[in-house]
C-alpha positions, 0 to 999 in steps of 0.5 A: 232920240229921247228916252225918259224913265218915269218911276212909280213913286209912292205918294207920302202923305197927310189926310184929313176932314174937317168939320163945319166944312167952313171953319177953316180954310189952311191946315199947316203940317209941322215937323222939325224945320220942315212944313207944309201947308194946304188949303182946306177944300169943301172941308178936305186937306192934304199935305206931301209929307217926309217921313217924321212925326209931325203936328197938324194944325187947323187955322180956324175961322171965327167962331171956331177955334183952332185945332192942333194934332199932335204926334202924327207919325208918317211913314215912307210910302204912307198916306196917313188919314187923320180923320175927321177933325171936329172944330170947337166954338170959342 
């Protein structure tokens, strides 16, 4: 017989929205020597995150320019939400 233990574990993570939902298409999450990626989808990322202060980039699309957020602190068991990110025209 096999008896496995599954562990609730409180998802740490990094949210977000962006807005044209099609001015983008990867966000990055950078902190240290660790990063993450996430493609954006119908404008919504989402990145597993270590605890940390991390910088969030958005890859921007033409016309758009990227954005980058800086200073983002994650806590363990903390899903951060950035909100909604507001791209800017070249």
């Amino acid at each position: 017989m096999i008896m496995y233990a599954f562990q609730n574990k409180i998802q740490t993570s990094i949210v977000g929205k962006i807005n044209p939902v099609s001015g983008a298409n990867v966000a990055w999450a950078v902190s240290g020597r660790d990063s993450a990626t996430s493609n954006i989808v119908n404008g919504a990322f989402s990145f597993s995150a270590k605890p940390g202060i991390y910088k969030v980039v958005i890859d921007a699309v033409e016309p758009y320019k990227d954005a980058i957020l800086e200073n983002i602190s994650v806590k363990e068991g903390q899903t951060v939400d950035v909100g909604e990110i507001v791209l800017q025209r070249q």
